[in-house]
N, C-alpha and C positions, 0 to 999 in steps of 0.2 A: 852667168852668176849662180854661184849655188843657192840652191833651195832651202829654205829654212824651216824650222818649227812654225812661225808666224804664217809663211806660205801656207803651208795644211791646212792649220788652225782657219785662217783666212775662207780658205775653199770650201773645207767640212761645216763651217758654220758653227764651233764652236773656240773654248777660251785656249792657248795655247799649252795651260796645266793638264788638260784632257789628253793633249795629242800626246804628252810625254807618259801619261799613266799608260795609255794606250799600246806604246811601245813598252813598256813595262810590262803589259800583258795582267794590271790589274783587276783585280775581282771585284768592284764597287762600280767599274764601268758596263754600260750594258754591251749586250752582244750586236743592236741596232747602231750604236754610237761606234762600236768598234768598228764595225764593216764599215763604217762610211767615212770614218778618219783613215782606216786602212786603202779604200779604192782611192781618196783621196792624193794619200801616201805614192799610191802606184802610177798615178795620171800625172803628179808632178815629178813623179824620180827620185823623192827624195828618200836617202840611206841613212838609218841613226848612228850619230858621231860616238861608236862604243869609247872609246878611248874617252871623250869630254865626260862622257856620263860614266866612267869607272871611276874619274879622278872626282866626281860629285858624293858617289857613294860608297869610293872605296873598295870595289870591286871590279875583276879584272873580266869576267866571265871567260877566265882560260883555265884548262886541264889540265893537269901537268900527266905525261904517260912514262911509267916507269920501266925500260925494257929488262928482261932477266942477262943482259950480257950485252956483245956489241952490238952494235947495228948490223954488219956485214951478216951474222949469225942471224940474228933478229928476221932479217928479210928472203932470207934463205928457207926458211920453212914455208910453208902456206897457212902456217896457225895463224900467222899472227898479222898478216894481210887481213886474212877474214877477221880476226878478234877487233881488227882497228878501223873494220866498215862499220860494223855494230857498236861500237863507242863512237864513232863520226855520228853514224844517224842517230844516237840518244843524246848528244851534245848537240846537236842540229837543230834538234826540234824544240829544245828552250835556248835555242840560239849562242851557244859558247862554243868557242874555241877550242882545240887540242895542240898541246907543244909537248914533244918528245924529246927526250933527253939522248942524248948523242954519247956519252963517255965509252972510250973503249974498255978501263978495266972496272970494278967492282966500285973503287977508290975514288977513278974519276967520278961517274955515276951518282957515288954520294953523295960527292962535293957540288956535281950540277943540282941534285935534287936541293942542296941546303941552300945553293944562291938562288934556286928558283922562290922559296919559302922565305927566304930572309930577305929576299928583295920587293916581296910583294906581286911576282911576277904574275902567280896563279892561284885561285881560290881553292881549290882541292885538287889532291892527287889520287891515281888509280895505281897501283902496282900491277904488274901481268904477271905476277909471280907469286908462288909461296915457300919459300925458304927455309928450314928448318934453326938455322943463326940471320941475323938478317938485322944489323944495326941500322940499318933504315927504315926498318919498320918500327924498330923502337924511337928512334928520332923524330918520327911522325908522332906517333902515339905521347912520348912525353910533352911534345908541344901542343899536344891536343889540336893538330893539324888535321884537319876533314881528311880522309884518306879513306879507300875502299880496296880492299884484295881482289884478284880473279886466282881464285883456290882457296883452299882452306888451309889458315894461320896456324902453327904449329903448338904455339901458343897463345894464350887468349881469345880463345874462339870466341867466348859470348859475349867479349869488349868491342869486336873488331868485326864491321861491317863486310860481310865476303859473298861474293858471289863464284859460284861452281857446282859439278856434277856431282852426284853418289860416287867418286872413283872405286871406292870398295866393293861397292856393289855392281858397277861393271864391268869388273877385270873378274868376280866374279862369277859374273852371266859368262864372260867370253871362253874362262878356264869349265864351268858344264857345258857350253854347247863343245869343248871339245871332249871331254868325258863321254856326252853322249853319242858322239861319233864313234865310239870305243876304244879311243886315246888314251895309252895309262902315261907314257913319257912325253911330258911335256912341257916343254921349257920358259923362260919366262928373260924375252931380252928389255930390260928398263934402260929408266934415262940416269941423271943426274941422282946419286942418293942425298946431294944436299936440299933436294925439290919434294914437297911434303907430295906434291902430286904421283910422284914415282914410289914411295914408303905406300901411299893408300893402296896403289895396285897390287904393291906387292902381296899386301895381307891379304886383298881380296882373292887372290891366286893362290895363296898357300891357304886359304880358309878353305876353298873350293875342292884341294886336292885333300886336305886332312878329313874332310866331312866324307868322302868318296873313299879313304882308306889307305890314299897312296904315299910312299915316303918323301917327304922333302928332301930331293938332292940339291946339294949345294951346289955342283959342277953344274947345275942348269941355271941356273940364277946366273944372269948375266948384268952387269952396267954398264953404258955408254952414254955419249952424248946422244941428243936428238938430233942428228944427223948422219946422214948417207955412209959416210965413213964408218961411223961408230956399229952400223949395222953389219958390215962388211967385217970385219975386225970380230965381231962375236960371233956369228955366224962360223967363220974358219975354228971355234977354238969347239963349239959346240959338236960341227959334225966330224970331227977327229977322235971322239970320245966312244969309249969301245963298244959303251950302250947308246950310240945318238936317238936324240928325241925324233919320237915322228910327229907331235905339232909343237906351233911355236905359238908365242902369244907377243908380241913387238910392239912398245911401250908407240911406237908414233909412223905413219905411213911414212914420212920420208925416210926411217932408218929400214921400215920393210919393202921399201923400194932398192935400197944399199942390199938388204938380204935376198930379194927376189935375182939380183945382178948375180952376187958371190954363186948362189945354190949353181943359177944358171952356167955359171965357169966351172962347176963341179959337175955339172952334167947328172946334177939331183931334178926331181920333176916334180914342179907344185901343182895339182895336189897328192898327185898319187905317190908320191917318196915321199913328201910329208906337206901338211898343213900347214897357214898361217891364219893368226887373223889381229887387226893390228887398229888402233888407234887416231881417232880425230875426222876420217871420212870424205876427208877433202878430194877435189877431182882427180888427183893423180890417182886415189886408189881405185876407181871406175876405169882411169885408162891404162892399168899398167896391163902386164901379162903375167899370168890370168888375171884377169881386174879383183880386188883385195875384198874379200870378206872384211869388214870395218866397223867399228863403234861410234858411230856419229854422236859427238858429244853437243850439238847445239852451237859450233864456235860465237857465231853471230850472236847469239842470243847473250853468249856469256860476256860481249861486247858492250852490247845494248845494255842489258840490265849493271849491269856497273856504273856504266855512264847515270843512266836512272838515278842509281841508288844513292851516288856520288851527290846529282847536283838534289838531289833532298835533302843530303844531309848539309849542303853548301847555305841554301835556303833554309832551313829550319833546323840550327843547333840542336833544337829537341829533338830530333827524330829520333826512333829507337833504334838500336841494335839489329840487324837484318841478316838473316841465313838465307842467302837467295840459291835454290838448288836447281839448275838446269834439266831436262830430262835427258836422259841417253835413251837406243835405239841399235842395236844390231843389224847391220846391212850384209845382206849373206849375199855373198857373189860367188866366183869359182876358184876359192883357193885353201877351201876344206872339203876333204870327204872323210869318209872311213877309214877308222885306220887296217893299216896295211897287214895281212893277216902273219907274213912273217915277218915284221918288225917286233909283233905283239910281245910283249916284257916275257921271259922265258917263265915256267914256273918255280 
């Protein structure tokens, strides 16, 4: 027979409104009253009925997760593996749920996000993205739908609760640690330019090389996707170019895993034919060959504090406006050195 509220109630020696504040996790109960309704809880087995108690107060205690594209793509990287442990565990720990939206194109995606919203399914949503057009965030934003970014909004920064890095000022650091290797050609492979996150790097790398004196070439500027392919594909267009770069700077380890592959078919040698150093920090860039000099951007963390930020603002309408900045971190492994004395930019 299942266990009931009254069961508890029964056991803990208190009225059975206690047992439910308790699972509420309210603040007017003490912390002696909680523990002994909670071991109670755990001696009988019994599990709170979330679904009775959403349809009581109206709330579903679910996330809704918004990917920047398919799934297939989605799961392919190892961003966002790690981005979806640290939104698990911040959802975890005030007990809500996560549902990810499945659509393959842009279109589907909106349409799951709007029957997620319109049907009641979920109390607030996270985007993993920040878009530059992005009718789903205005969608959110007009309904005045709880919603939280991971990056920064292209617009309406100071309306729109986000959580992310300095990107500016890391792509930054990574274009002087190559400057002071004595690196003048240096090139710059990005992701996506409709992703606000791939624009901030950008500036942070042309801020770094204007302040240091050097010219912006465009032929170094590269886009792809964030993935393997997209790195393999720039790489070939880069070192055919009559002045090739000798460091590279690769907007995300899995597309400098794609570039580590191509060099290695050219029979180029990282680091002594040219440097990289690349993006996000995740284990593959430890295991590759040479294991990747990397910007560890915090992914976890940027998981977790979304999730945070989110159910605060799910909980408390009032809450303010939040600029949550992550720290980054440089991880110098073996895939910069000095630059190469005849490479050096001619005079």
């Amino acid at each position: 027979m299942a266990v009931t509220i009254k069961d508890v109630a029964k056991m803990a020696n208190v009225a059975p409104s206690t047992v439910s504040r308790v699972i509420a996790n309210h603040p007017r109960i003490s912390d002696k009253t909680k523990k002994r309704v909670r071991e109670a809880m755990e001696q009988l087995g019994y599990h709170p009925n979330f679904i009775a108690r959403s349809l009581a107060n109206q709330s579903t205690r679910v996330i809704g997760l918004v990917m920047p594209g398919s799934a297939e793509v989605f799961f392919q990287n190892p961003f966002f593996p790690t981005v979806l442990r640290g939104l698990s565990e911040g959802a975890d720990e005030k007990q809500y749920a996560l549902q990810l939206t499945t659509g393959k194109t842009d279109e589907e995606i909106y349409e799951g996000v709007v029957q997620m919203v319109q049907g009641g399914r979920v109390d607030g949503v996270v985007l993993l993205y920040s878009k530059v057009e992005d009718k789903l965030m205005m969608y959110l934003k007009e309904r005045c739908f709880p919603f939280v970014m991971v990056g920064k909004p292209f617009k309406f920064v100071e309306e729109i609760t986000h959580v992310d890095n300095d990107n500016f000022r890391a792509t930054k650091e990574a274009a002087e640690h190559m400057l002071d290797l004595g690196h003048e050609r240096i090139a710059f492979i990005g992701g996506d330019l409709n992703l606000v996150v791939t624009i901030e790097r950008l500036l942070g790398y042309e801020k770094a090389l204007r302040e240091a004196g050097h010219p912006l070439r465009d032929d170094y500027i590269i886009h792809e996707e964030f993935l393997r392919e997209g790195g393999r594909e720039a790489v070939n267009e880069l070192m055919n170019l009559e002045e090739p770069p000798t460091a590279l700077i690769v907007a995300d380890d899995l597309m400098a895993l794609g570039v580590l592959n191509t060099l290695d078919e050219m029979n180029i040698r990282v680091p002594e034919d040219i440097s990289i150093i690349s993006f996000n920090n995740v284990l593959m860039a430890e295991m590759s060959k040479p294991p990747l000099t990397s910007v560890d951007i915090n992914i976890f963390d940027l998981g977790y504090q979304a999730a945070k930020s989110l159910i605060q603002k799910i909980e408390d309408p009032k809450e303010p406006i939040k600029r949550v900045i992550v720290p980054h971190e440089i991880i110098k492994r073996c895939s910069c050195t000095n630059a190469p004395t005849q490479q050096k930019k001619n005079p």
